[in-house]
C-alpha positions in Angstrom: 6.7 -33.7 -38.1 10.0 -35.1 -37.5 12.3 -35.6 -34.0 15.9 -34.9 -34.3 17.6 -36.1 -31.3 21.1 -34.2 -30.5 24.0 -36.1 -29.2 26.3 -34.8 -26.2 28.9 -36.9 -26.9 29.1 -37.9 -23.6 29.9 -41.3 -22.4 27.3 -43.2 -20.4 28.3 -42.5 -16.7 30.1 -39.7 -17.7 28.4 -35.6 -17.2 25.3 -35.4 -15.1 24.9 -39.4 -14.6 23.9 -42.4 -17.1 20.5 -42.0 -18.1 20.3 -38.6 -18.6 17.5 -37.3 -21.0 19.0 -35.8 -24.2 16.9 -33.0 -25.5 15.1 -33.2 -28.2 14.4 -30.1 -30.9 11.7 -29.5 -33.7 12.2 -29.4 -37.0 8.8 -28.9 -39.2 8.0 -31.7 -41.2 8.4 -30.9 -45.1 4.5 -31.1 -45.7 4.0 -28.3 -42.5 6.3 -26.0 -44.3 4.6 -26.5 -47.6 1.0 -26.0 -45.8 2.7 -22.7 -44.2 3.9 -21.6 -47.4 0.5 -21.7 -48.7 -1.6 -20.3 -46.6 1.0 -17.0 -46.8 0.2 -17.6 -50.5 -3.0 -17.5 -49.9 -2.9 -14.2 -47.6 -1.0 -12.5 -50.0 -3.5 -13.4 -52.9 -6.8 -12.3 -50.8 -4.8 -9.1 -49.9 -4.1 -8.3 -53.5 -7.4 -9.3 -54.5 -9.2 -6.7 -52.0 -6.9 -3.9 -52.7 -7.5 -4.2 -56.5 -11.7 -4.8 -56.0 -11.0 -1.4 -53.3 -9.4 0.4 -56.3 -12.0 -0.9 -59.0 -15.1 0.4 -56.4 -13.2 3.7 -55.7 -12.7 4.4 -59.3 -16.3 3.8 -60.5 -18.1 5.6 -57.4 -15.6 8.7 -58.4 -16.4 8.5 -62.1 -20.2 8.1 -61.2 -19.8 11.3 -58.8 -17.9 13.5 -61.2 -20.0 12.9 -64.1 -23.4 13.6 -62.7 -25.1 16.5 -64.4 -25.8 18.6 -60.9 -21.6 17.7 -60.0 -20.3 21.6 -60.3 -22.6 22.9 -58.3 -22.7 20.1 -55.7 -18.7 20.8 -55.4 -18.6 24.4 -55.1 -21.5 24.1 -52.6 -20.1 21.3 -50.6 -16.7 21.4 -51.3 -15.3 24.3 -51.6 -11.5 24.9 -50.2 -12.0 28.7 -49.8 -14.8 28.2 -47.1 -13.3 24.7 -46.0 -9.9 26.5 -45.1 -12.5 29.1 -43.4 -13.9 27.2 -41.3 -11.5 24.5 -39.9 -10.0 26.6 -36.9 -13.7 27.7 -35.6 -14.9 23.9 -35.9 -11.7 22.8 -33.9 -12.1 25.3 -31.6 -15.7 24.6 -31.2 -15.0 20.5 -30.8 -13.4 21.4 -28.0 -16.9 21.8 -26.4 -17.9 18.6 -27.4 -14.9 16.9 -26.2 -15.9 18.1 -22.3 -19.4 17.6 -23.0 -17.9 13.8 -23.6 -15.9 13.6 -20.7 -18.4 15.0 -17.9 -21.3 13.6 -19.8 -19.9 10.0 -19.9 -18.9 10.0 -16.2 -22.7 10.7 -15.3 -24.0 8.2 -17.8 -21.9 5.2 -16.1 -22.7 6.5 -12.7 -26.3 6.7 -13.0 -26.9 4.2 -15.2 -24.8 1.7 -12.7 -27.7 2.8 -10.0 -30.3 2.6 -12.2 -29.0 -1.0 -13.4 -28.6 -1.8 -9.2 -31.8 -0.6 -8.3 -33.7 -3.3 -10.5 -31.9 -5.8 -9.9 -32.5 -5.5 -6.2 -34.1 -8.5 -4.4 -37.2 -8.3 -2.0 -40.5 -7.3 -2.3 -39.6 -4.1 -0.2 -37.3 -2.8 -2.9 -40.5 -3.0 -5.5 -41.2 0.9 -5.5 -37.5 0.7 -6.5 -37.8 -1.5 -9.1 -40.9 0.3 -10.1 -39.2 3.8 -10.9 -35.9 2.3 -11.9 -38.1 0.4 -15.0 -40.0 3.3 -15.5 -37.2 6.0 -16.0 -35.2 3.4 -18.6 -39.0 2.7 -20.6 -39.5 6.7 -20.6 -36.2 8.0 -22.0 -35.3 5.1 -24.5 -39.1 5.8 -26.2 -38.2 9.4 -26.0 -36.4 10.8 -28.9 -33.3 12.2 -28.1 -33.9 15.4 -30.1 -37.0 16.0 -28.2 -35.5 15.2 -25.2 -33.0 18.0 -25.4 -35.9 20.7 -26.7 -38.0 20.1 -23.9 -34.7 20.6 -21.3 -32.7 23.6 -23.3 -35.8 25.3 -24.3 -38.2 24.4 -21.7 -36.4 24.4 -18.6 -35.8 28.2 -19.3 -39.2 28.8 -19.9 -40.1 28.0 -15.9 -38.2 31.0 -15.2 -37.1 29.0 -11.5 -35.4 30.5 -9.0 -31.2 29.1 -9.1 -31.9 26.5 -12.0 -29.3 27.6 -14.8 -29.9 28.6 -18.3 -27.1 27.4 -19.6 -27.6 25.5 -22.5 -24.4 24.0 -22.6 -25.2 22.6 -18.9 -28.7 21.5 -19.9 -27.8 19.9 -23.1 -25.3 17.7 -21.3 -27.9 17.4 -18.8 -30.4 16.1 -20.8 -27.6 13.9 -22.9 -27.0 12.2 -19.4 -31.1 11.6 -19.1 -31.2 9.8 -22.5 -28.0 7.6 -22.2 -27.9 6.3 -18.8 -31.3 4.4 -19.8 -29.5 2.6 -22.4 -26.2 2.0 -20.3 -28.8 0.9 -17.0 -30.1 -1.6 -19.6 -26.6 -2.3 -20.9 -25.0 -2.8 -17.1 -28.6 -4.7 -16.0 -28.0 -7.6 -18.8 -24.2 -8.0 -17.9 -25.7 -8.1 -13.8 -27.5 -11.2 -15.1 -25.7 -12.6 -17.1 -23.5 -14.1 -14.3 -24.6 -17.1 -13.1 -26.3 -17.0 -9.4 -23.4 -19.7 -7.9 -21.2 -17.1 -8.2 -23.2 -15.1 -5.5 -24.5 -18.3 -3.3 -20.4 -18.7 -3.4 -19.7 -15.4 -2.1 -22.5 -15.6 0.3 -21.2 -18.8 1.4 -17.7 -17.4 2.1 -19.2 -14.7 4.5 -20.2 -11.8 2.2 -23.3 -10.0 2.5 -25.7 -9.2 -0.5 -23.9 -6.2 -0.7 -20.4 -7.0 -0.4 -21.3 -9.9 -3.1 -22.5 -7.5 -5.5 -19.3 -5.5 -5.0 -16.8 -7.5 -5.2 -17.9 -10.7 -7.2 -21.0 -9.7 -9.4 -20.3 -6.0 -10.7 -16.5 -7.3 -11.7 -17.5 -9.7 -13.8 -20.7 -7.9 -15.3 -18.5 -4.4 -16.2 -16.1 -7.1 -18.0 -18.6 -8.5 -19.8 -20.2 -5.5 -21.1 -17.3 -3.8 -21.9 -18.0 -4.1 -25.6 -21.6 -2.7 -25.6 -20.8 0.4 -23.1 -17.8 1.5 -25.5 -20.6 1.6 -28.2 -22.6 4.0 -26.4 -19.9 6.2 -25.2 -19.6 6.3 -29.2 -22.9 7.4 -30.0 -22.7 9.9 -27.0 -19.2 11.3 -28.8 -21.6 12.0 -32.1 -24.5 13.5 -30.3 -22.7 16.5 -28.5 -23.2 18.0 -31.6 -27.0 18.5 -31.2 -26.3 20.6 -27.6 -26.4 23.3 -30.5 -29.9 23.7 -31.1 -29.5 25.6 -27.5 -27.1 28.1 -29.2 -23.9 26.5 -27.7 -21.1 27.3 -29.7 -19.9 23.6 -30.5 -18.2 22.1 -33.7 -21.3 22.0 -35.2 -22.6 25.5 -34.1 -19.6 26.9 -35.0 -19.6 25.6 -38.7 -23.7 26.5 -39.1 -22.4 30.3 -38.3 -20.6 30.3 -41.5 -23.4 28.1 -43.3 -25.5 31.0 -42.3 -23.7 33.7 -43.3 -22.2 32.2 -46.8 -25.0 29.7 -47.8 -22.3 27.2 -48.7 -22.4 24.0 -46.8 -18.6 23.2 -47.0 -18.4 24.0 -43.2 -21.0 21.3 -42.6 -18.6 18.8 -44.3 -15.3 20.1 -42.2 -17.6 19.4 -38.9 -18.7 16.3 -40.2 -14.9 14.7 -41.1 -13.9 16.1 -37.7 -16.0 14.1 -36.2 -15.4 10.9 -37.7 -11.5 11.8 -37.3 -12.8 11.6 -33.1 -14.8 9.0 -33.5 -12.5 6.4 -35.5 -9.9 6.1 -33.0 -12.4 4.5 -30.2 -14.1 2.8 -32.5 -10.9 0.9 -33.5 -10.7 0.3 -30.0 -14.3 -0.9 -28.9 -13.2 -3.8 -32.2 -10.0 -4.7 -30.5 -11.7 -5.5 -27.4 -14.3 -7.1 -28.7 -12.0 -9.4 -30.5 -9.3 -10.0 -27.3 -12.6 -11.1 -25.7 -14.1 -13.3 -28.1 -10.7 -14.8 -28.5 -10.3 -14.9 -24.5 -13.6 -16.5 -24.4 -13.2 -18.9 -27.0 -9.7 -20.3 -25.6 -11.8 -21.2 -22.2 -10.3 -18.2 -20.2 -11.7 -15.7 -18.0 -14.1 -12.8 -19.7 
């Protein structure tokens, strides 16, 4: 890279003083802007080459499809506009069930599973009962199958027949989404807890700040920021499984489109409630990547996570 100095055409003595510092601007070395100019060479070329091997895939997996011997009836019973145009208003109008089932369901799953997360990480051998139900409830419902999980709340809650629990099932499917998930997000918040390093609370100890105030203000910070990734993950998964809050008989996306199914024996509805669903999920799934990556690339530069 070369130095081009630029003259003032002042006289020495003359402007701000003799001596002054002339500035100095960049101009790229010939060999930079060749190296520039092909690496954009080669960005272009990978680009072109991934949209054409895109095409090529697309073209063969559509030419495989179409000419498969059972290909009629797979389209008319899977894709049929008719009962696709049918069913797109009740699936929309259904997803927005799922939508609050996300919002309320994922307050409670960071809540609990934040006090689930505190409670075994707490210090002293008077906190081990603590500890002891804290690991037990986190064991129990991430070996528990989610789909039995909600069976046993929807359908066997009711069954009890006690005096001012609701029936609801929308209430008890989100009830017993909030069981399942805040065992994975306790585990989740638990390895961010520690994963910081314990001179960051002998620091805040030694600055005055009680256990409590440490874990407030010095250790939870840093161990949200660092899991930030993972818990968008889960919030992901939770978006998806609203759906199954239907085997209760709430009227979700997916209840709404097995009403048709039932009624016309064509499973195009199943295939609207599907792409609506990936159509909600995409969006924070581009967004769990993006912080992923400005963390990795945070981290890697040496700054704070």
């Amino acid at each position: 890279m070369t130095f081009v100095k630029e003259e003032s055409g002042e006289e020495p003595g003359e402007g701000s003083g003799e001596g002054d510092v002339h500035e100095a601007s960049y101009v790229p070395s010939k060999r930079r802007i060749e190296r520039e100019r092909y690496k954009r060479a080669r960005a272009r070329r990978a680009t072109a080459i991934g949209a054409l091997s895109t095409l090529v895939t697309g073209v063969v997996l559509y030419l495989v499809v179409v000419n498969a011997p059972g290909w009629p009836r797979t389209k008319e019973t899977f894709f049929n506009a008719e009962y696709a145009r049918e069913a797109f208003p009740k699936v929309l109008e259904g997803l927005w069930l799922n939508v609050r089932l996300l919002l309320v369901c994922g307050v409670a799953v960071l809540v609990l599973g934040m006090l689930i997360a505190v409670a075994r990480t707490l210090r002293g051998p008077v906190f081990f009962p603590l500890r002891a139900l804290a690991a037990a409830y986190t064991d129990f419902f991430r070996g528990l199958p989610l789909i039995i999980n909600l069976m046993i709340v929807v359908l066997g809650v009711p069954a009890l027949r006690l005096q001012g629990i609701t029936v609801d099932p929308v209430l008890l499917g989100g009830t017993a989404l909030t069981l399942t998930y805040s065992a994975y997000v306790a585990e989740v918040f638990r390895a961010g807890i520690e994963s910081v390093h314990p001179s960051q609370r002998a620091a805040a100890r030694s600055l005055g700040l009680s256990n409590r105030q440490s874990l407030r203000y010095v250790v939870l910070p840093q161990a949200v920021r660092r899991q930030m990734p993972p818990l968008l993950n889960d919030l992901v998964s939770l978006q998806k499984d609203t759906g199954l809050v239907s085997i209760g008989g709430a009227v979700d996306a997916v209840r709404a489109a097995d009403i048709i199914v039932g009624r016309s024996l064509n499973y195009t509805p199943y295939i609207v409630a599907g792409l609506v669903f990936v159509a909600l999920t995409i969006p924070m799934t581009r967004f769990t990547d993006w912080v992923t990556a400005r963390m990795d690339r945070r981290q890697a530069q040496g700054g704070s996570i």
